[in-house]
ChimeraX commands (.cxc) that place a marker at each C-alpha (Angstrom):
marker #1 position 200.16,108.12,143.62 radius 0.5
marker #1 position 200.78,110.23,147.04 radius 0.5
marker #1 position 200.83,114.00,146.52 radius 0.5
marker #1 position 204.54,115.22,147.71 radius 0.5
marker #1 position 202.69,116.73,150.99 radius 0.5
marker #1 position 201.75,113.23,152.24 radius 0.5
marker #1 position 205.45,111.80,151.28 radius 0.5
marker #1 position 206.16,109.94,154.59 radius 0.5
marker #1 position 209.81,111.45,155.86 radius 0.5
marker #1 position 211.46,111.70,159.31 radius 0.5
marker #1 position 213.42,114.96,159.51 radius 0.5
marker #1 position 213.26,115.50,162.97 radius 0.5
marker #1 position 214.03,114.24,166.07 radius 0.5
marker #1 position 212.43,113.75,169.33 radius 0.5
marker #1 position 209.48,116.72,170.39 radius 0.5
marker #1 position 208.99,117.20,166.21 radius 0.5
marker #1 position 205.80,115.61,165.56 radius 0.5
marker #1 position 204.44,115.34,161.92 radius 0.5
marker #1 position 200.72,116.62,161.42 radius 0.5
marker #1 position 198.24,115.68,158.96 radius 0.5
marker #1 position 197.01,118.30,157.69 radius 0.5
marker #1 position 194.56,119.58,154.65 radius 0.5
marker #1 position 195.97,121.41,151.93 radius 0.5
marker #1 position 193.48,123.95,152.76 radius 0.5
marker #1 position 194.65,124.03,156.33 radius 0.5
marker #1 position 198.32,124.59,154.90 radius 0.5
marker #1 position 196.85,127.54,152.89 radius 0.5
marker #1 position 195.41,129.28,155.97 radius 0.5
marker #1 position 197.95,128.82,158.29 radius 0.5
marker #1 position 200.43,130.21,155.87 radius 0.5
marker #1 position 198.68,132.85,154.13 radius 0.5
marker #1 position 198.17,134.22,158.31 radius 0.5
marker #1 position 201.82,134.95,158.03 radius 0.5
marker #1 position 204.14,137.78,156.05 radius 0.5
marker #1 position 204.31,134.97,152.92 radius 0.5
marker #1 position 200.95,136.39,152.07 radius 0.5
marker #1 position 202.71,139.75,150.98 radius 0.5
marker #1 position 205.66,138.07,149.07 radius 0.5
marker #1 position 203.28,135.21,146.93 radius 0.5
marker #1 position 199.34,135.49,145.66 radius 0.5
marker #1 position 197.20,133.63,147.31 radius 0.5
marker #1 position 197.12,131.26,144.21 radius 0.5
marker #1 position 200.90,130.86,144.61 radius 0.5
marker #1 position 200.59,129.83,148.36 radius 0.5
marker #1 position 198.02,126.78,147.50 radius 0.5
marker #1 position 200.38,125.60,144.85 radius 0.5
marker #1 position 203.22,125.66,147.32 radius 0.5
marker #1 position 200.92,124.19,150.16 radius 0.5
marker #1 position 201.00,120.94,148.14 radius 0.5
marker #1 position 204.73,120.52,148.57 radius 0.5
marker #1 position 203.81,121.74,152.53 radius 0.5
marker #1 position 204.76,119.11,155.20 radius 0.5
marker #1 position 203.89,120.42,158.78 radius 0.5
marker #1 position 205.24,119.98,162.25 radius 0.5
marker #1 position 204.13,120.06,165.91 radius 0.5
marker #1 position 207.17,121.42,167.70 radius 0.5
marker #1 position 207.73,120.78,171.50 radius 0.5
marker #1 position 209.40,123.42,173.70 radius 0.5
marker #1 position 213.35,123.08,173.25 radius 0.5
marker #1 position 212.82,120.61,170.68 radius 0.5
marker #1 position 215.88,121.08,167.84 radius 0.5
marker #1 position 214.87,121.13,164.47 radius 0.5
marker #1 position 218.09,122.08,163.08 radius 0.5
marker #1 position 221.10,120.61,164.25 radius 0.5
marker #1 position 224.39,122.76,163.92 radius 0.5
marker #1 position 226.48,121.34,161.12 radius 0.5
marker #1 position 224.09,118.90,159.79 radius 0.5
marker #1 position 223.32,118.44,155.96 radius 0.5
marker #1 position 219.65,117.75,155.85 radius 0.5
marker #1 position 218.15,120.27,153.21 radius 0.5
marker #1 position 214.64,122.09,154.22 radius 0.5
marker #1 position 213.21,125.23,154.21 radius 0.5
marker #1 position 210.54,126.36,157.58 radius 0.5
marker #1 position 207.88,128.84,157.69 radius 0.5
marker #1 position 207.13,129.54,161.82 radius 0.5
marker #1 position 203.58,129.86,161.26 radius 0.5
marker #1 position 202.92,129.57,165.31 radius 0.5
marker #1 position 204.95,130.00,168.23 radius 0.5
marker #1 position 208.93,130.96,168.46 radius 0.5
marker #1 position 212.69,129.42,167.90 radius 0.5
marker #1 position 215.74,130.14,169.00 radius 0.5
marker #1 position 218.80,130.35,166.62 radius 0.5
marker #1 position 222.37,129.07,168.29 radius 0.5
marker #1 position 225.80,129.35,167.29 radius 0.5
marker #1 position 228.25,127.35,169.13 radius 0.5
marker #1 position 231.02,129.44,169.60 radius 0.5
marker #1 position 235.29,128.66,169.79 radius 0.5
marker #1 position 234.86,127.82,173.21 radius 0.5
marker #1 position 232.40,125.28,172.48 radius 0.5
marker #1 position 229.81,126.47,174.39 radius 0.5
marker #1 position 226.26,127.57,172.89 radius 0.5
marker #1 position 225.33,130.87,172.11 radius 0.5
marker #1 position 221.70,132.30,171.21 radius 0.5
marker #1 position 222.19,134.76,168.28 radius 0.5
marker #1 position 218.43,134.85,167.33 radius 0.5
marker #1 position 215.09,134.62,167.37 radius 0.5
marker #1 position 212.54,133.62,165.14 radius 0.5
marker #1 position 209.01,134.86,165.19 radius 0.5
marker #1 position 205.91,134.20,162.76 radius 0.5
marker #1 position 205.87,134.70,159.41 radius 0.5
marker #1 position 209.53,133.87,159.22 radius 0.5
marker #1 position 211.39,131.18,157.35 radius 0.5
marker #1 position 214.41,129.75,158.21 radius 0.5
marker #1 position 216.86,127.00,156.54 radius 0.5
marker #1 position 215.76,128.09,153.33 radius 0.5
marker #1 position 219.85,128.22,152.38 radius 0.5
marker #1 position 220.03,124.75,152.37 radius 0.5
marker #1 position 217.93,124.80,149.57 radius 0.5
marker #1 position 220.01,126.96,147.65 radius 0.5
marker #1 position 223.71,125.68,148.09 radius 0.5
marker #1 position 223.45,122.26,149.99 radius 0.5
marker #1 position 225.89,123.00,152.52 radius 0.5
marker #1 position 225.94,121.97,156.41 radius 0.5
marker #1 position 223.93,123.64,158.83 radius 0.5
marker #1 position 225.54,127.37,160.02 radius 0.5
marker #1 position 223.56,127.10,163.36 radius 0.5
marker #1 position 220.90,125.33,165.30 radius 0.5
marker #1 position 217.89,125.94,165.42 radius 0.5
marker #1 position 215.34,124.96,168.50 radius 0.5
marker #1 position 211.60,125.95,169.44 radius 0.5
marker #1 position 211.98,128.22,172.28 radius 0.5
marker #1 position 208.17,127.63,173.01 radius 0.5
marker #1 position 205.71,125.16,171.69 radius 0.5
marker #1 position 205.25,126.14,167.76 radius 0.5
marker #1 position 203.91,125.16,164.55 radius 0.5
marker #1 position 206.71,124.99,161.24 radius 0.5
marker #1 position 205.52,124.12,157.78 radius 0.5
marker #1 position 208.34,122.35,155.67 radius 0.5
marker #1 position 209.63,122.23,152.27 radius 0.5
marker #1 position 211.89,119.28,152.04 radius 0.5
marker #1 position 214.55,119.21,149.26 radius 0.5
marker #1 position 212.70,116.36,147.46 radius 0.5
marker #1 position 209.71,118.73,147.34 radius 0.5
marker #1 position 211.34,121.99,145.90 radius 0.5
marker #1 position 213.03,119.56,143.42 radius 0.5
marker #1 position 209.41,118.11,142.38 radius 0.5
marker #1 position 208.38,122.03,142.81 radius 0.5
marker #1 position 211.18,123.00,140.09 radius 0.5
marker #1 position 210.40,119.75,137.91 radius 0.5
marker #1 position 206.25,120.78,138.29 radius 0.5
marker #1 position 205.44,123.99,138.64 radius 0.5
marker #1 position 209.08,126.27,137.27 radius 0.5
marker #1 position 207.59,129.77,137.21 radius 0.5
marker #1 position 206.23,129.07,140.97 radius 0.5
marker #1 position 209.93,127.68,142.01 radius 0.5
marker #1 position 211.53,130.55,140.29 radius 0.5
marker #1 position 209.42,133.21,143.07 radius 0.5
marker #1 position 210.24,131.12,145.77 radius 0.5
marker #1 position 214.10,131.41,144.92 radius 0.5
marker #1 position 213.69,135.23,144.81 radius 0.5
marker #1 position 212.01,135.33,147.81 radius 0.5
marker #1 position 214.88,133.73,149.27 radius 0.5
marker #1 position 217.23,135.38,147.53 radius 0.5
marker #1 position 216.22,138.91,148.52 radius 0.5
marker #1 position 215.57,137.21,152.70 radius 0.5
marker #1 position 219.36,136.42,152.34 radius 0.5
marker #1 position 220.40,139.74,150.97 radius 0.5
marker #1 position 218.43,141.18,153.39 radius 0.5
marker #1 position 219.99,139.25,156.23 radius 0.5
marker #1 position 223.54,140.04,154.85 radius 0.5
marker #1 position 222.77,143.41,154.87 radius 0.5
marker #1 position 221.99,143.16,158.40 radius 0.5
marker #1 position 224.64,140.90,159.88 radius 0.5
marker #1 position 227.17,143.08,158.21 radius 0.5
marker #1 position 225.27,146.57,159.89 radius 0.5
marker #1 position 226.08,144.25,163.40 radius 0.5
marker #1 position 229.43,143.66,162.72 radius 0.5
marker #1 position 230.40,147.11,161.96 radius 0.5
marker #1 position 228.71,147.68,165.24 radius 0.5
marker #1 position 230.13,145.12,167.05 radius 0.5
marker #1 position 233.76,146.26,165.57 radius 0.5
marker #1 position 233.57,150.01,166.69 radius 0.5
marker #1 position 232.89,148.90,170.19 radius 0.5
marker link #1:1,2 radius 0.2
marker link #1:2,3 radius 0.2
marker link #1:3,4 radius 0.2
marker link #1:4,5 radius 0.2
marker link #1:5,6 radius 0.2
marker link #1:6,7 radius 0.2
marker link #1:7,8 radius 0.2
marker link #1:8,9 radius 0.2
marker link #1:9,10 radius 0.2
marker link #1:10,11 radius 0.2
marker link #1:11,12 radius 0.2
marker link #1:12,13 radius 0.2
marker link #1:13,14 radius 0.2
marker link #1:14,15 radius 0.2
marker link #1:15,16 radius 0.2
marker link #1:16,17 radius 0.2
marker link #1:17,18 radius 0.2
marker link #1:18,19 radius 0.2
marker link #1:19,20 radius 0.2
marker link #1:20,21 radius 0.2
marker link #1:21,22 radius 0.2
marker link #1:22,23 radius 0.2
marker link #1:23,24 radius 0.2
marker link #1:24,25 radius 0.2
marker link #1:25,26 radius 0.2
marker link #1:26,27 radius 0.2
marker link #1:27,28 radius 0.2
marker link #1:28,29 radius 0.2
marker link #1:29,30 radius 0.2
marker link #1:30,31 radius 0.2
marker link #1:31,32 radius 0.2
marker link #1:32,33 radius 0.2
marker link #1:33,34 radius 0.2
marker link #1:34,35 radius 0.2
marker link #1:35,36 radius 0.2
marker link #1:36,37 radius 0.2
marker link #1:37,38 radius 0.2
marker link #1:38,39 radius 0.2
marker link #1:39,40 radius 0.2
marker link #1:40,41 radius 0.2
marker link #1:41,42 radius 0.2
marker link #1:42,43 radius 0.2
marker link #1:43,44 radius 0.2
marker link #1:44,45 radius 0.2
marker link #1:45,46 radius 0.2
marker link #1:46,47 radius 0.2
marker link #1:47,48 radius 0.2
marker link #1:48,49 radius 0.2
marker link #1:49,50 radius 0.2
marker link #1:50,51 radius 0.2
marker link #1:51,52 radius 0.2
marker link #1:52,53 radius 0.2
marker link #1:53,54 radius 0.2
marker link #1:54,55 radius 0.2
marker link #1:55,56 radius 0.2
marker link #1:56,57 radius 0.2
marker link #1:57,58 radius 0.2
marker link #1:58,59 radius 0.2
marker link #1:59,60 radius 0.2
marker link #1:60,61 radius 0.2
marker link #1:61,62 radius 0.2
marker link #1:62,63 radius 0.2
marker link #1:63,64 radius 0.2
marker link #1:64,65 radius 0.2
marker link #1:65,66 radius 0.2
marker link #1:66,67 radius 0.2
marker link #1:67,68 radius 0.2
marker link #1:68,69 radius 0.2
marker link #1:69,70 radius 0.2
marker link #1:70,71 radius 0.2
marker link #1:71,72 radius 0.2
marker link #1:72,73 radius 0.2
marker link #1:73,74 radius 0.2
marker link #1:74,75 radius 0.2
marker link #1:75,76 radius 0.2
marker link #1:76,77 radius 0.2
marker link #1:77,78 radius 0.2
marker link #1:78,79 radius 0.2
marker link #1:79,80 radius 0.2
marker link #1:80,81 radius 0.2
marker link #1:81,82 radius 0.2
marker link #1:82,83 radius 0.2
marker link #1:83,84 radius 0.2
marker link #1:84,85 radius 0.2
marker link #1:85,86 radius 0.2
marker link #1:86,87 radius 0.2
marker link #1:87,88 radius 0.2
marker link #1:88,89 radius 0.2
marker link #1:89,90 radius 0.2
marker link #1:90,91 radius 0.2
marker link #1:91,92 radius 0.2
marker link #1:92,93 radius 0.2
marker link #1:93,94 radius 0.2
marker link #1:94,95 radius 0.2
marker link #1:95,96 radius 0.2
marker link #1:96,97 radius 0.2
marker link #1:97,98 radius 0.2
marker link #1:98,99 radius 0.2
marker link #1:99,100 radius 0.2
marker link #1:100,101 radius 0.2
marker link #1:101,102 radius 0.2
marker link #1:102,103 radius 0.2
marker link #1:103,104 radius 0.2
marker link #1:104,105 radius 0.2
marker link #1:105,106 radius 0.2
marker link #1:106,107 radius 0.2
marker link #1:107,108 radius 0.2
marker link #1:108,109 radius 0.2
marker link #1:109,110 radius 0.2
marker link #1:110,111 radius 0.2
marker link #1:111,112 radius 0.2
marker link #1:112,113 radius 0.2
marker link #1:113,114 radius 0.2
marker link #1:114,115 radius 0.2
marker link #1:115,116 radius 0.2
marker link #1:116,117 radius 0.2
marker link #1:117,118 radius 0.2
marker link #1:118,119 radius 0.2
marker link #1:119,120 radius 0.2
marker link #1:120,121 radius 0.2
marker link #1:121,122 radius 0.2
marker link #1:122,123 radius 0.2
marker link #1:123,124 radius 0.2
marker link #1:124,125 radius 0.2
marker link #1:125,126 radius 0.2
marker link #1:126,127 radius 0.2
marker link #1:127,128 radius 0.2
marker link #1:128,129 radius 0.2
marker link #1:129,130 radius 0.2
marker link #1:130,131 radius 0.2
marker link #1:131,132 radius 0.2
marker link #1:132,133 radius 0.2
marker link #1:133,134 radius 0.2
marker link #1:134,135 radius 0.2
marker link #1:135,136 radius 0.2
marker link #1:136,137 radius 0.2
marker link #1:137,138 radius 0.2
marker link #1:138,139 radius 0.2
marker link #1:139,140 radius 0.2
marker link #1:140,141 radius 0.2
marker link #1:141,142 radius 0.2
marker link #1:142,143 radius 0.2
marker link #1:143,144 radius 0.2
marker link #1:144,145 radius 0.2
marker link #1:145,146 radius 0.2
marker link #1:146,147 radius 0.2
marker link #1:147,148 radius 0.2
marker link #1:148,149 radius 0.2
marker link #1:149,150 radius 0.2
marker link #1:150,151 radius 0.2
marker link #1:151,152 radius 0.2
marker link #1:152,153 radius 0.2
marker link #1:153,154 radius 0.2
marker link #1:154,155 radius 0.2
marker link #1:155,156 radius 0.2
marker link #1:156,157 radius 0.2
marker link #1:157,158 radius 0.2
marker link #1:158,159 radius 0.2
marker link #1:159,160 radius 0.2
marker link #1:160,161 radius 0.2
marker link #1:161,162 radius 0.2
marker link #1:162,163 radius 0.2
marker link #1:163,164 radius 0.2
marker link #1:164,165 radius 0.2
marker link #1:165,166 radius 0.2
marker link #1:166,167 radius 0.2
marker link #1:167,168 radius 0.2
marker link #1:168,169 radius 0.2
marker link #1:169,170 radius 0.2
marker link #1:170,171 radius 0.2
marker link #1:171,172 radius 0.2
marker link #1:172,173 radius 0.2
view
């Protein structure tokens, strides 16, 4: 029987090229990232298991505004651009994503469509959690699924917190 990481999936489309990659591999290229102060080293091999990873091509989308595929990302290499398109329909940049940061992880959590896109703003390297994965995580491995929702529960808090610093910002202006 295939381990979840070798699960054959499309997600993406073109410039997102899947990678075959050790587990080991998956263990170094995410414990070289800020993951490596939120899980033990022992936690980040189990969750390199559930680990797909991805070759990303400059300008290459990997999250498409509005769409309903669920995945978490962990930008282990390069950058990506968050957008926002806006009332007037045209396309905003509203962030950027560096290593060591995840992103989609919400999708996870409450299944709804996309709030923005997301595209590589150089070439970069993403490992994946798909939705069928953190369900086999939950089903396999509870305690380790349980940390992963805190971490993402305190990365949205701490987001919240932040966006809502902006807007107050933004509002005395």
């Amino acid at each position: 029987m295939a381990t979840p990481q070798h699960a054959k999936q499309t997600l993406f489309g073109p410039g997102v090229k899947r990678l075959e990659l050790s587990t080991q591999k998956i263990v170094e290229l995410a414990d070289n990232t800020r993951w490596s102060d939120a899980f033990s080293l022992d936690e980040i091999e189990a969750m390199a298991e559930y680990m797909l990873v991805y070759q990303v091509d400059n300008n290459a989308v990997v999250v498409k505004e509005g769409s309903k595929e669920a995945f978490l990302c962990l930008l282990v290499k390069g950058k990506m651009g968050v957008f926002k398109e806006s009332s007037d329909q045209s396309t905003r940049s509203i962030n950027q994503i560096r290593c060591g940061k995840t992103f989609g992880e919400m999708s996870l959590v409450d299944g709804e469509p996309r709030s923005a896109a997301v595209a590589a703003i150089m070439p970069s390297t993403i490992l994946v959690i798909t939705q069928a994965n953190f369900d086999k995580l939950i089903e396999e491995k509870p305690r380790l699924a349980i940390n992963l929702v805190m971490h993402i529960a305190k990365l949205t808090s701490q987001r919240l917190r932040q966006s809502s610093g902006m807007l107050v910002d933004a509002l005395v202006k």
